[in-house]
Backbone as ProteinMPNN parsed JSONL, in Angstrom:
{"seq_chain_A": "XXXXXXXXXXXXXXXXXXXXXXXXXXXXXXXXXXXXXXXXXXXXXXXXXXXXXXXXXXXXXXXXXXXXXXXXXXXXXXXXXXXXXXXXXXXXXXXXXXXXXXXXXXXXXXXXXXXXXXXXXXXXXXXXXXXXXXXXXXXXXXXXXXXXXXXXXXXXXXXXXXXXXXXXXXXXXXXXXXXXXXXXXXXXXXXXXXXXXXXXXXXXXX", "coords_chain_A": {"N_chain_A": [[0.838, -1.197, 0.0], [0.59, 1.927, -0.97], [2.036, 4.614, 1.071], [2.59, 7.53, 3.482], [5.98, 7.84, 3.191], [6.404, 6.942, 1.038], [5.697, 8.829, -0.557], [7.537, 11.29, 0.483], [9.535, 10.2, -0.827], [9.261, 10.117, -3.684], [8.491, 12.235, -4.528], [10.627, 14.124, -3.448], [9.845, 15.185, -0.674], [10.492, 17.339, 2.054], [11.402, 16.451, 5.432], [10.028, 18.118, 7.877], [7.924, 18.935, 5.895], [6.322, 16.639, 5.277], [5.975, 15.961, 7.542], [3.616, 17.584, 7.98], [1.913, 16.944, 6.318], [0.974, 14.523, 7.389], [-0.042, 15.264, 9.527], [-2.524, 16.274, 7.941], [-3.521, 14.053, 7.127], [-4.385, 12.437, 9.553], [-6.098, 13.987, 10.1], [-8.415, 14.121, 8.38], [-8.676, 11.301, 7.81], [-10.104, 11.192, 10.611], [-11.722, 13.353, 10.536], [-13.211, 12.097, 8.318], [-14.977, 10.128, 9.341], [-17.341, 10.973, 10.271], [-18.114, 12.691, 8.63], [-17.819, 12.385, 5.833], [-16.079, 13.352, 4.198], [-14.676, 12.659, 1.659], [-14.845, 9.887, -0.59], [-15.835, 6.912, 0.649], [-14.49, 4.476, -0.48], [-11.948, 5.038, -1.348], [-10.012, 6.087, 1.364], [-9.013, 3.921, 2.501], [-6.132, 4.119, 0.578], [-5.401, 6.599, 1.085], [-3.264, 8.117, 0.51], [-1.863, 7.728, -1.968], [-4.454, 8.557, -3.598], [-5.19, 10.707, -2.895], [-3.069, 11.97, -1.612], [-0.61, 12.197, -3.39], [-1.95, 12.334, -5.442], [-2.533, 15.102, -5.575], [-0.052, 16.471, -4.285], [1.911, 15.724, -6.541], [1.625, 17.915, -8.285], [3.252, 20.116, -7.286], [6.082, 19.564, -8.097], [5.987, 20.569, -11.043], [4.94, 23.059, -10.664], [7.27, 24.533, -9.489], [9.147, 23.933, -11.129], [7.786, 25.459, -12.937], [7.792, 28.0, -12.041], [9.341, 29.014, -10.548], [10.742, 29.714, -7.397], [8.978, 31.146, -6.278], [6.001, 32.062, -4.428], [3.074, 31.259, -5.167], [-0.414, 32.487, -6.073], [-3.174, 30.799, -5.657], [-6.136, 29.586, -7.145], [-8.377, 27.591, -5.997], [-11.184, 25.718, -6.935], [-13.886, 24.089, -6.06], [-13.374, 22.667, -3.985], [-13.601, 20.824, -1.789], [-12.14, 18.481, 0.123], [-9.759, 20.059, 0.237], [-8.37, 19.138, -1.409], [-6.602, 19.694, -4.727], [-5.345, 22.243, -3.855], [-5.104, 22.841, -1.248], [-3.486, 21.082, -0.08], [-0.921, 21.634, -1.899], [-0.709, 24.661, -0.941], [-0.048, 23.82, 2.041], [2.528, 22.694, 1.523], [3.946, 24.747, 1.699], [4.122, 25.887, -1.703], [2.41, 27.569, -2.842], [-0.023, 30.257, -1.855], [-2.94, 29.602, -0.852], [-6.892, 30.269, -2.156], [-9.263, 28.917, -1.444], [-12.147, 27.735, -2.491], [-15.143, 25.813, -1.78], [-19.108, 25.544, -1.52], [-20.176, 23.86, 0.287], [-20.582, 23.669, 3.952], [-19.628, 22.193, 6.016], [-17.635, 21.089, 4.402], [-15.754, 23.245, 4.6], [-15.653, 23.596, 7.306], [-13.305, 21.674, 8.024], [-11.637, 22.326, 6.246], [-10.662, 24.621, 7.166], [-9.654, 23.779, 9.701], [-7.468, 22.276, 8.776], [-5.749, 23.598, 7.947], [-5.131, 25.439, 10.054], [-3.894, 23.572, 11.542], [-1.435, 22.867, 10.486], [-0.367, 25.141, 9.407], [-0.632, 26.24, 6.875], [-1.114, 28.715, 4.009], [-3.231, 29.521, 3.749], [-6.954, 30.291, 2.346], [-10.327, 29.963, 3.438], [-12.948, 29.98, 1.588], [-16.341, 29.989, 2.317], [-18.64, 29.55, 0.032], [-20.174, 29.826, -3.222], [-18.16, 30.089, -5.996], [-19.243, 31.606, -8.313], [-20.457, 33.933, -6.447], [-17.861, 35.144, -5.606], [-15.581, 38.056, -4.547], [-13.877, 39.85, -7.05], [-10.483, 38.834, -7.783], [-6.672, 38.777, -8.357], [-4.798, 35.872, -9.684], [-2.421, 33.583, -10.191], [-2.404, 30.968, -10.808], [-5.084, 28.504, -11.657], [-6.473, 26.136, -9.649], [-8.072, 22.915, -9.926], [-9.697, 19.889, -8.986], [-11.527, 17.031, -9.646], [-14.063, 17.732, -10.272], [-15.468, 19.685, -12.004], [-16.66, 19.834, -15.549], [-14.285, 20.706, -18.44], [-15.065, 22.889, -19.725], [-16.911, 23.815, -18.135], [-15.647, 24.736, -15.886], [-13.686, 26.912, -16.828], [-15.811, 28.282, -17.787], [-16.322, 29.469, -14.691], [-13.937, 30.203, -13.634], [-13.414, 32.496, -15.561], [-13.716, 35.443, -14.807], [-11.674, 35.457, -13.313], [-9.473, 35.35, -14.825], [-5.883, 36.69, -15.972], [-4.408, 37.735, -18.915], [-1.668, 36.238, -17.861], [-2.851, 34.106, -16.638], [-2.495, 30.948, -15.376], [-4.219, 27.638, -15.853], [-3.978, 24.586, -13.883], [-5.297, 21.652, -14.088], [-6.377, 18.24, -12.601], [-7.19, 15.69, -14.242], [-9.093, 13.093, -15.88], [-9.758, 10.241, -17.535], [-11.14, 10.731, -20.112], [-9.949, 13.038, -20.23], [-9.267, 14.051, -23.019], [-11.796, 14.616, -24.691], [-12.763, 16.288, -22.781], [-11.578, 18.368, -23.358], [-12.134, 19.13, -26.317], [-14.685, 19.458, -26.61], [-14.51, 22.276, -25.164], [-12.829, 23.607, -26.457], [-14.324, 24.596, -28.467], [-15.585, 26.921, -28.013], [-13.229, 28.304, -26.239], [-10.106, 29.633, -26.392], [-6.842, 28.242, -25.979], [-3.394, 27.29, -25.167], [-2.352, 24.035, -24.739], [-0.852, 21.931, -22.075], [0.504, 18.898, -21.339], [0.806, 16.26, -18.561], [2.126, 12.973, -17.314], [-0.094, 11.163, -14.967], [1.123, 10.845, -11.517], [-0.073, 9.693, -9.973], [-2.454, 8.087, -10.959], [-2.734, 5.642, -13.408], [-4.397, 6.177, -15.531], [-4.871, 8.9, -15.676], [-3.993, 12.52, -16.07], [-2.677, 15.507, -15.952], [-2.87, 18.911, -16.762], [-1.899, 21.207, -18.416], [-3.385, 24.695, -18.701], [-2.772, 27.415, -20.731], [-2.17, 31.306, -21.907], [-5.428, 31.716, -22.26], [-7.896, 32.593, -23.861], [-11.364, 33.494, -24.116], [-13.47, 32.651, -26.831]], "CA_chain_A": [[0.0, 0.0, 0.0], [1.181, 3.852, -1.187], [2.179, 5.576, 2.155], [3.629, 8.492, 3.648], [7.152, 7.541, 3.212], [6.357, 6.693, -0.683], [5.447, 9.928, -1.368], [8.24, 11.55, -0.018], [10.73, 9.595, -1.626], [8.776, 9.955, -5.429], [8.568, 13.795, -4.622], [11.388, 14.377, -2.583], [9.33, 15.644, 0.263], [11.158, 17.301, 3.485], [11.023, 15.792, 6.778], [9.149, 18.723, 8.038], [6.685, 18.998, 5.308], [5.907, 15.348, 4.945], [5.326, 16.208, 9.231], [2.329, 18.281, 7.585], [1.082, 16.015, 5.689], [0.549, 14.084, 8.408], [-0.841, 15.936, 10.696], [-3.42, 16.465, 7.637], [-4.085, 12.698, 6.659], [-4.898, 11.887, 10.237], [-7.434, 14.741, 10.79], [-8.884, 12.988, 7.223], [-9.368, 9.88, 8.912], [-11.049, 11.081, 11.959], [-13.329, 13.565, 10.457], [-14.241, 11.413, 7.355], [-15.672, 8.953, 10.042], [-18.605, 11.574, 10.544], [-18.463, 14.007, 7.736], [-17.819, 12.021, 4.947], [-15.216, 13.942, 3.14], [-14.266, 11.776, 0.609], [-15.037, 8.404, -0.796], [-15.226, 6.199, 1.224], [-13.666, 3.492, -0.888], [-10.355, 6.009, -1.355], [-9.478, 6.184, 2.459], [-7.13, 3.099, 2.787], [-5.36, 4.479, -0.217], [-5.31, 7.796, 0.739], [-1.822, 8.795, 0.333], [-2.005, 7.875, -3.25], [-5.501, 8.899, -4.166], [-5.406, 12.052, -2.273], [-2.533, 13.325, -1.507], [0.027, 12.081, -4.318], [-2.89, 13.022, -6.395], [-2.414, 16.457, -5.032], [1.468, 16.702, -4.183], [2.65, 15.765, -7.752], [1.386, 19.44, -8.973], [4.488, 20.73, -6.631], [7.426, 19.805, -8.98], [5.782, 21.396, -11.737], [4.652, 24.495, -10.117], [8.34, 25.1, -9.185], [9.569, 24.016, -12.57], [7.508, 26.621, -13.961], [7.397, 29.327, -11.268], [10.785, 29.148, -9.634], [10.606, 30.018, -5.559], [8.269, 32.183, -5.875], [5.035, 31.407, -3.899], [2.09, 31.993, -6.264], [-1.819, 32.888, -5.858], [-3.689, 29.818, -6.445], [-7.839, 29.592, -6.953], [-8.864, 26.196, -6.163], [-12.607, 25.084, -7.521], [-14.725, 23.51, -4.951], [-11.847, 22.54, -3.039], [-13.934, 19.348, -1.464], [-11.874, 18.343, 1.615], [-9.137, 20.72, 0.127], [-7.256, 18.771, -2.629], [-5.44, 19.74, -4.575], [-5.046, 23.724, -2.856], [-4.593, 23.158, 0.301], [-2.069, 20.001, 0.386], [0.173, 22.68, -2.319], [-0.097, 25.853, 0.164], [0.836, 23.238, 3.426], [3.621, 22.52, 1.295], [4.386, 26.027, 1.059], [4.151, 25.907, -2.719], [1.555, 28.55, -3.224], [-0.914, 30.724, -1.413], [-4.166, 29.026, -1.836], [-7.76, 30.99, -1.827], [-10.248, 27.645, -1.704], [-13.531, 27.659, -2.9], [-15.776, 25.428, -1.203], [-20.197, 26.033, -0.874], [-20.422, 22.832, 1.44], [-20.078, 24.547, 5.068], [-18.539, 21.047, 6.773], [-16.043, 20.898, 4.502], [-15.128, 24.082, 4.598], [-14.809, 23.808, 8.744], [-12.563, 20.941, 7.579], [-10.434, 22.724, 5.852], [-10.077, 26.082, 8.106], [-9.037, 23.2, 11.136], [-6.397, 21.878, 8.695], [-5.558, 24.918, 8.048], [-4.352, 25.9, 11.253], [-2.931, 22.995, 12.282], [-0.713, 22.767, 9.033], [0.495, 26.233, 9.415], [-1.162, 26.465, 5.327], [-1.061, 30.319, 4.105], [-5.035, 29.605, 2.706], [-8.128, 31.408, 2.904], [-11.718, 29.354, 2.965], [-14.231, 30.981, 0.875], [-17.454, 29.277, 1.849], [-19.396, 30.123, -0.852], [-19.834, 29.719, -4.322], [-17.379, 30.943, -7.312], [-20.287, 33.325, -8.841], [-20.529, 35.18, -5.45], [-16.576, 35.901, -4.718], [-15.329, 39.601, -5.184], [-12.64, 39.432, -8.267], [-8.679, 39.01, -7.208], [-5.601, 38.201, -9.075], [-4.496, 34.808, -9.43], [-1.278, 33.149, -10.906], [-3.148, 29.666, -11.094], [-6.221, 28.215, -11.331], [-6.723, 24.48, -9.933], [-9.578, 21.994, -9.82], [-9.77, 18.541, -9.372], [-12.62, 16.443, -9.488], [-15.335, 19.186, -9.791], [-16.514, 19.731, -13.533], [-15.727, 19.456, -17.026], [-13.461, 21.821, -18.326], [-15.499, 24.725, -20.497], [-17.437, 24.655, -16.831], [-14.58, 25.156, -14.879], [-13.381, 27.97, -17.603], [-16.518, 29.973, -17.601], [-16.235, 29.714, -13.75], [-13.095, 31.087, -13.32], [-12.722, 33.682, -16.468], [-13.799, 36.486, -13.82], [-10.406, 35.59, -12.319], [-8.008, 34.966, -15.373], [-5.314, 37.362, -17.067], [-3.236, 36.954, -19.759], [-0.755, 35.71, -17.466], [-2.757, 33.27, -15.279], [-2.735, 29.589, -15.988], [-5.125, 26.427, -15.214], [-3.511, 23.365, -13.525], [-6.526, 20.82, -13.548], [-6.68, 17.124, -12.85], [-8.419, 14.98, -14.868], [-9.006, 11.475, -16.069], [-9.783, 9.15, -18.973], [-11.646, 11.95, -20.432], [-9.757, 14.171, -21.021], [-9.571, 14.645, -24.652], [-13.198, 14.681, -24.868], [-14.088, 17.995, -22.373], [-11.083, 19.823, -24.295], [-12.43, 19.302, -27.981], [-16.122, 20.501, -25.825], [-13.766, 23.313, -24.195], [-12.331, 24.808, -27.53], [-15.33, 25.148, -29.058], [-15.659, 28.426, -26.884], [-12.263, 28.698, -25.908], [-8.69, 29.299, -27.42], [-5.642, 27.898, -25.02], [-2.248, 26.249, -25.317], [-2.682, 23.009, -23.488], [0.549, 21.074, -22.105], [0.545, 17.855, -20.859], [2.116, 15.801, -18.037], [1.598, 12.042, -17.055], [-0.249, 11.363, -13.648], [1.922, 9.87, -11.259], [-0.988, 8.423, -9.054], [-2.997, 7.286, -11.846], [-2.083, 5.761, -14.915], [-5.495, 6.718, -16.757], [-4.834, 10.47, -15.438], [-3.571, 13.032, -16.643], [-2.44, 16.47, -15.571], [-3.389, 19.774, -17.958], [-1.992, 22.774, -17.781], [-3.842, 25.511, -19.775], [-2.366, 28.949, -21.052], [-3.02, 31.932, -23.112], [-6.462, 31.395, -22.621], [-8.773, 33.614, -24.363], [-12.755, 33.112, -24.907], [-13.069, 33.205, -28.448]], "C_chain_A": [[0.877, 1.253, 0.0], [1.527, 4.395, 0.311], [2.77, 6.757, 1.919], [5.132, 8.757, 3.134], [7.342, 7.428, 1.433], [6.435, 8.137, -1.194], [6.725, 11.293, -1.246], [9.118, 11.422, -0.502], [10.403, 10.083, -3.318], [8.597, 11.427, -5.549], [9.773, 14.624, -3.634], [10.853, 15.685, -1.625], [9.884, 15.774, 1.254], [10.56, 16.988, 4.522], [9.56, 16.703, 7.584], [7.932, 18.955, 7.071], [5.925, 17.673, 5.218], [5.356, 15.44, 6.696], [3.627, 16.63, 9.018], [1.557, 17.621, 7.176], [0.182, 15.178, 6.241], [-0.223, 14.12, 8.944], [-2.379, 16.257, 9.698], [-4.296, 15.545, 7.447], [-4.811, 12.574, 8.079], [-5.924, 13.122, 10.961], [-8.475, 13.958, 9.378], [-9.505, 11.64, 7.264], [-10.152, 10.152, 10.063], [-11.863, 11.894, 11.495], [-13.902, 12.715, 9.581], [-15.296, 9.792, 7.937], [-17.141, 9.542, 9.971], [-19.106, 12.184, 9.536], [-18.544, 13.38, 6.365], [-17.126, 12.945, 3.892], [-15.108, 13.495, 1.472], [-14.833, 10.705, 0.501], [-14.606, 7.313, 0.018], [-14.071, 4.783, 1.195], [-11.952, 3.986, -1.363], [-9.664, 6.052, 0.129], [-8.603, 5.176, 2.949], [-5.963, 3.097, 1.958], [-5.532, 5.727, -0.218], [-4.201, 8.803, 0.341], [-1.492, 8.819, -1.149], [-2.823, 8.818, -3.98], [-5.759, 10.435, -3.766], [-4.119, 13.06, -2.581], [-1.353, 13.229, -2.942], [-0.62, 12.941, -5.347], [-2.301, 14.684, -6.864], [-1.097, 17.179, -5.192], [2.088, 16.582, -5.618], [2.621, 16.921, -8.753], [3.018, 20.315, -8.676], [5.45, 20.937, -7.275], [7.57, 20.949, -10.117], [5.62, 22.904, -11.75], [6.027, 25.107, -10.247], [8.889, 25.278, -9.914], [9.065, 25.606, -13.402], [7.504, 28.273, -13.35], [8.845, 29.96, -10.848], [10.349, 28.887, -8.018], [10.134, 30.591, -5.153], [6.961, 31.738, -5.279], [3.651, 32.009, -4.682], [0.444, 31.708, -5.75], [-2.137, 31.793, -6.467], [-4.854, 29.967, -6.111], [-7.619, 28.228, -7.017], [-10.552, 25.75, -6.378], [-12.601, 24.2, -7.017], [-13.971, 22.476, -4.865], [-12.577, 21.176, -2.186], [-13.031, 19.568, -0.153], [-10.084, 18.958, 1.306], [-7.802, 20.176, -0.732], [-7.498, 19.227, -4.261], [-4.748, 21.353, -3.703], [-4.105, 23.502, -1.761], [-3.335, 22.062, 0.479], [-0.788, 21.389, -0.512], [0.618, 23.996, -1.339], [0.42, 24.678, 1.262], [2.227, 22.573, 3.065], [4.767, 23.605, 0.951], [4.732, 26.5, -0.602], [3.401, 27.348, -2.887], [0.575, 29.229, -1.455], [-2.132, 30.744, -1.567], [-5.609, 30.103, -1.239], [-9.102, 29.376, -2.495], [-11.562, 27.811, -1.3], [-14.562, 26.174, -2.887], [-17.354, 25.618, -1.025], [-20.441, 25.153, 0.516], [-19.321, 23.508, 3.036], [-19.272, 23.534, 6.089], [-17.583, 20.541, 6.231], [-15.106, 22.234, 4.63], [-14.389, 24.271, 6.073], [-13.726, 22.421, 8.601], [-11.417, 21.361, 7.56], [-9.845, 23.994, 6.75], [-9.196, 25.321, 9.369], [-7.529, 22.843, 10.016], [-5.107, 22.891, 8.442], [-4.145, 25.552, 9.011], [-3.704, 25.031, 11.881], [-1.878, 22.631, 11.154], [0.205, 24.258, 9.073], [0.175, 26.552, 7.596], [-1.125, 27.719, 5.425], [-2.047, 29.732, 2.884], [-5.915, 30.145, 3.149], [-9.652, 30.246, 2.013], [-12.025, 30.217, 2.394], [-15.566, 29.744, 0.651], [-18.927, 29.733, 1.019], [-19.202, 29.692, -2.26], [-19.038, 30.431, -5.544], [-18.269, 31.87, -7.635], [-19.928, 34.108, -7.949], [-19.167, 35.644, -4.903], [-16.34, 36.793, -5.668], [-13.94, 38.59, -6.091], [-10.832, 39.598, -7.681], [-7.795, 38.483, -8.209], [-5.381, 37.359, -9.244], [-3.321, 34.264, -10.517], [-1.871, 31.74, -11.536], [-4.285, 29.333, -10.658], [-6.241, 26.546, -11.12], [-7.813, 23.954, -9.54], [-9.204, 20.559, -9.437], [-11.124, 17.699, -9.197], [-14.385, 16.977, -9.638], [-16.055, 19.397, -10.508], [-16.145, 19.56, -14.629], [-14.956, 20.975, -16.646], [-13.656, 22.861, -18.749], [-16.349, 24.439, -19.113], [-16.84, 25.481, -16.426], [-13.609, 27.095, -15.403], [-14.19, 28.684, -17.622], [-16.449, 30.291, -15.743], [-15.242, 30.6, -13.29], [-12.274, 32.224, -14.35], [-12.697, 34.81, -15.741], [-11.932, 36.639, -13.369], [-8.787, 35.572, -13.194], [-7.622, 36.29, -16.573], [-4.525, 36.775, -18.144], [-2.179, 36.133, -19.639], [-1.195, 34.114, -16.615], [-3.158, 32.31, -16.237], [-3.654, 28.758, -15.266], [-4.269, 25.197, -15.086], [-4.907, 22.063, -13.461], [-5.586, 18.6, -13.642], [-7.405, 16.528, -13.15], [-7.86, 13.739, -15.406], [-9.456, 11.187, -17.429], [-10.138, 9.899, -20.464], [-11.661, 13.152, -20.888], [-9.837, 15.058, -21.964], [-11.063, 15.055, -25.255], [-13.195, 15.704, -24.424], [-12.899, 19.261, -23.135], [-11.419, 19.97, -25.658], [-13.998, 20.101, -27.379], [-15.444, 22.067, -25.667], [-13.504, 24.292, -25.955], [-13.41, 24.992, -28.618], [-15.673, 26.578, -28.543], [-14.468, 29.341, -26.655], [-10.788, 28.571, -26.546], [-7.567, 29.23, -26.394], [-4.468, 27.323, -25.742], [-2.591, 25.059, -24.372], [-0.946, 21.824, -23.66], [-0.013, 19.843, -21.107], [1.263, 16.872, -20.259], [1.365, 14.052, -17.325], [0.875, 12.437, -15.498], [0.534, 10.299, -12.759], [1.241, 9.042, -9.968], [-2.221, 7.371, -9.865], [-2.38, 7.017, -12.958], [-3.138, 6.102, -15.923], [-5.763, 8.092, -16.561], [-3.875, 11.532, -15.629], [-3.43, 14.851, -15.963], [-2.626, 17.458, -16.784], [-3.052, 20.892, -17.74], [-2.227, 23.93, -19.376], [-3.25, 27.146, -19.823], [-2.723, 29.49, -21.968], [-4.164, 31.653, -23.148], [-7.621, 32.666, -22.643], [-9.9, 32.94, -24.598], [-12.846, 33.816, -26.451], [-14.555, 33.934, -29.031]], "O_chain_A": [[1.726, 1.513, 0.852], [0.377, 4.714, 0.612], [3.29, 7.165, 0.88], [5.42, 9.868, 2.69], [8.318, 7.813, 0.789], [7.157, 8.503, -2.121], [6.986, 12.069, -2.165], [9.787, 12.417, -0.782], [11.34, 10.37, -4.063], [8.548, 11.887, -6.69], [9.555, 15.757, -3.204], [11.256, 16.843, -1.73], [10.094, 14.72, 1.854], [9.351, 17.154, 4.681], [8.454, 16.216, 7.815], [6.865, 19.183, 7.641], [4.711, 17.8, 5.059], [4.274, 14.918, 6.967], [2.674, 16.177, 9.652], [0.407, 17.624, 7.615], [-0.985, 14.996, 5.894], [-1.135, 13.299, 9.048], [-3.392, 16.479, 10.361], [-5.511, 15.733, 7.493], [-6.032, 12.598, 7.924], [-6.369, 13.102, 12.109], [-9.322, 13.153, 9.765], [-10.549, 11.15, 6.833], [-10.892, 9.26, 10.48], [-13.017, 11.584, 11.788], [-15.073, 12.414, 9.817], [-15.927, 8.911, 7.354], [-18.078, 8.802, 9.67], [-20.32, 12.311, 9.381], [-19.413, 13.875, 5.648], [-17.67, 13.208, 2.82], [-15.463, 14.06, 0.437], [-15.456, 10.343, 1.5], [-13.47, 6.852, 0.133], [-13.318, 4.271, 2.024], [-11.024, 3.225, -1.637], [-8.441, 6.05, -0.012], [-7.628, 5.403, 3.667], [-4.961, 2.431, 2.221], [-5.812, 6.26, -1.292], [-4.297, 9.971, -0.038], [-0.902, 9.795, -1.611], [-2.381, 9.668, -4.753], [-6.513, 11.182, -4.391], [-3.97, 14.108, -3.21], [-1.254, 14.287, -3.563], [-0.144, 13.905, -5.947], [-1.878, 15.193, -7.902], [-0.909, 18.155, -5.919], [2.881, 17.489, -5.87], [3.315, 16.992, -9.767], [3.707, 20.913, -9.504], [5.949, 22.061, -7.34], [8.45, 21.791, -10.297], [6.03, 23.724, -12.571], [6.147, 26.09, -10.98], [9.412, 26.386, -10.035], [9.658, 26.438, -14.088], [7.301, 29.335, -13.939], [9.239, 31.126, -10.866], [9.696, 27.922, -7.622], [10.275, 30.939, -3.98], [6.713, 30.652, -5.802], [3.365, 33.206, -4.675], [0.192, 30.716, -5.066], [-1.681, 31.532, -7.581], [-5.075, 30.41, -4.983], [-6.881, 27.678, -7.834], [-10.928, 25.329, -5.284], [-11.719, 23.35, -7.14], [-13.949, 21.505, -5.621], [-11.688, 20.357, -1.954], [-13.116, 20.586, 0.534], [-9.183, 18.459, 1.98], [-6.649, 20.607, -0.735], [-8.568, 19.046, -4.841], [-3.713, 21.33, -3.038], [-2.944, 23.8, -1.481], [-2.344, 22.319, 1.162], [0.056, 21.966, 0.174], [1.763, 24.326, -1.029], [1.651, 24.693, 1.282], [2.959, 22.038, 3.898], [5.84, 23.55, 0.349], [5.547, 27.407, -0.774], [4.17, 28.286, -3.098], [0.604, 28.723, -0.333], [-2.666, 31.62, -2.248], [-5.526, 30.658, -0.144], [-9.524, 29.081, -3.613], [-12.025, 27.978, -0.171], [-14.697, 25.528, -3.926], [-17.354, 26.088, 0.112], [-20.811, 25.64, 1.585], [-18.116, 23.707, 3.193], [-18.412, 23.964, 6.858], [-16.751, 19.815, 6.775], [-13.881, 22.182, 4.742], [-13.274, 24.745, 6.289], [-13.272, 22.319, 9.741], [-10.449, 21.129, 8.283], [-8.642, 24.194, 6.918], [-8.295, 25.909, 9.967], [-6.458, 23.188, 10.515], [-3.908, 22.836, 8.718], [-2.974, 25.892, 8.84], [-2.924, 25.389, 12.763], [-1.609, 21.454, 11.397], [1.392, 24.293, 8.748], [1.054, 27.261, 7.107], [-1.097, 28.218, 6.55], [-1.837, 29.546, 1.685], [-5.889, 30.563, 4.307], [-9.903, 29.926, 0.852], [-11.499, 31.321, 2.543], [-15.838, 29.008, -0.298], [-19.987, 30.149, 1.487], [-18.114, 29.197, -2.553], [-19.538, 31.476, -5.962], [-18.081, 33.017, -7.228], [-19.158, 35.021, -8.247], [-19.133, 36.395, -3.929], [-16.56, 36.77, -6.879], [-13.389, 37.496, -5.965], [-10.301, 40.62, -7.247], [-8.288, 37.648, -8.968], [-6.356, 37.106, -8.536], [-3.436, 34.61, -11.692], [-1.748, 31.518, -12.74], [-4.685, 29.657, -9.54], [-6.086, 25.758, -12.052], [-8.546, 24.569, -8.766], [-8.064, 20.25, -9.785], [-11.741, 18.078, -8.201], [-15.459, 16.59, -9.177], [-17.253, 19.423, -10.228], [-15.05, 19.006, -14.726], [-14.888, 21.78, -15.717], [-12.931, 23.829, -18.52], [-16.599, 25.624, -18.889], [-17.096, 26.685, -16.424], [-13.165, 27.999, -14.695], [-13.875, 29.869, -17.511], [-16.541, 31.489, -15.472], [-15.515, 31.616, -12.651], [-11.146, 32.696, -14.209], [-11.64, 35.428, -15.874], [-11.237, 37.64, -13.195], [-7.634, 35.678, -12.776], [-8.304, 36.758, -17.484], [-4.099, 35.624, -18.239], [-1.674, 35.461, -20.538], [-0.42, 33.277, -16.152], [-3.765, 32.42, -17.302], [-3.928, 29.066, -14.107], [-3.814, 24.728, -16.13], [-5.278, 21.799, -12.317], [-4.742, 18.047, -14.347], [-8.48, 16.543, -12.55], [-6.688, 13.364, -15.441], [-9.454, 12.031, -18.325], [-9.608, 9.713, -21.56], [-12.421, 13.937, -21.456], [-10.215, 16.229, -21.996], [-11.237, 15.779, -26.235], [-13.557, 16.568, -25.222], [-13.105, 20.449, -23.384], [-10.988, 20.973, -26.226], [-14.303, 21.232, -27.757], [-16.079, 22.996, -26.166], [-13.987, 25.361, -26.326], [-13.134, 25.616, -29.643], [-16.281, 27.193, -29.42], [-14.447, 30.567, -26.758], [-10.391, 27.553, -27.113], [-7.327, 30.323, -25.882], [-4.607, 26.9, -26.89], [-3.104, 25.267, -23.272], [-0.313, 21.299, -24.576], [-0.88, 20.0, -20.248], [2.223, 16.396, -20.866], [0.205, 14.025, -16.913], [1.065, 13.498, -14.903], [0.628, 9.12, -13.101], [1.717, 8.161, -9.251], [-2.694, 6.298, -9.49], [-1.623, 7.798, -13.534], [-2.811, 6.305, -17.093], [-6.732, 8.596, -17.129], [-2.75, 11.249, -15.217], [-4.481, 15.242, -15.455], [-2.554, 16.917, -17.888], [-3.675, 21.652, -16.998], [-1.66, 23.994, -20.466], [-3.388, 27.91, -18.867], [-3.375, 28.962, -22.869], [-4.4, 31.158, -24.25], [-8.032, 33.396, -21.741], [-9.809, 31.869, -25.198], [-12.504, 34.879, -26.968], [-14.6, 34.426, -30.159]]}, "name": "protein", "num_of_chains": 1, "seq": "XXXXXXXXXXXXXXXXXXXXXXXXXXXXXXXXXXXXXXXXXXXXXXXXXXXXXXXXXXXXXXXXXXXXXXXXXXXXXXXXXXXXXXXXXXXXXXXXXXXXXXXXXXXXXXXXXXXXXXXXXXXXXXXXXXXXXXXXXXXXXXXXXXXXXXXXXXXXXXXXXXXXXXXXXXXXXXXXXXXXXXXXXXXXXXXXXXXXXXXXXXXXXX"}
């Protein structure tokens, strides 16, 4: 079974951050007893399905960012993957978008015990005031011309979309550019093999 220890070896994860991680998986396990975070059939593989899921954005980010810590929007952020595992890795500064109000007290506890530099927003994307953002990520949440009219409010010329997605892919981007004109790059997934990582730029509605 995937653990802790896997992940930081395959992401060369520091002692102290992989501490974080921690401290997030096993609040994960004790609320998803009541709250039902997640699937329940994902929780004895959560280190894969979750957080690998999540953590394998990191390399790239850095690859493409440098050391700089960048503004990330996360789309209904669920029990705060992928956002919130990237800010508790100090990767970014996440602003997670959430309407469901028990996961959002979820995520504000991991929050603080993570030492994360994130900001809940329980509420829906329509209703948040407009802010800057370097990246936009999703996972699990909608197709992808959703997810694009959701967060055009929020994107400049400069800001990119990180999404995860699955089998599917190719399908919601031939939907997607019917509307929309992007560069799209592509990187394997290294917790699934039928998933796929997407990162979208230049993206103009056409």
């Amino acid at each position: 079974m995937y653990g802790a220890d896997d992940l930081a070896r395959d992401l060369d994860v520091s002692r102290e951050t992989l501490d974080k991680l921690k401290v997030y998986a096993g609040l994960l396990a004790k609320w998803q007893k009541a709250k039902n975070l997640v699937a329940n059939s994902t929780l004895d593989d959560m280190w894969r399905r979750h957080f690998l899921d999540s953590a394998q954005l990191a390399p790239l980010l850095k690859e493409r960012f440098g050391d700089r810590e960048v503004t990330l929007l996360d789309i209904g952020s669920g029990a705060g993957f992928p956002g919130l595992v990237l800010s508790a890795m100090g990767v970014a500064t996440a602003h997670m978008v959430e309407s469901n109000g028990r996961k959002c007290t979820f995520m504000n506890q991991v929050s603080r015990e993570t030492g994360a530099n994130a900001t809940i927003h329980a509420q829906r994307i329509e209703e948040m005031d407009i802010f800057p953002v370097d990246i936009v990520t999703s996972r699990a949440c909608a197709r992808i011309s959703q997810l694009l009219d959701w967060a055009a409010p929020f994107l400049n010329e400069d800001t990119e979309m990180w999404l995860l997605k699955g089998e599917i892919a190719d399908e919601e981007l031939t939907e997607a550019k019917a509307c929309w004109k992007m560069n799209v790059d592509r990187f394997k997934s290294l917790s699934d093999p039928t998933g796929v990582i997407l990162r979208l730029s230049s993206i103009k509605r056409l």
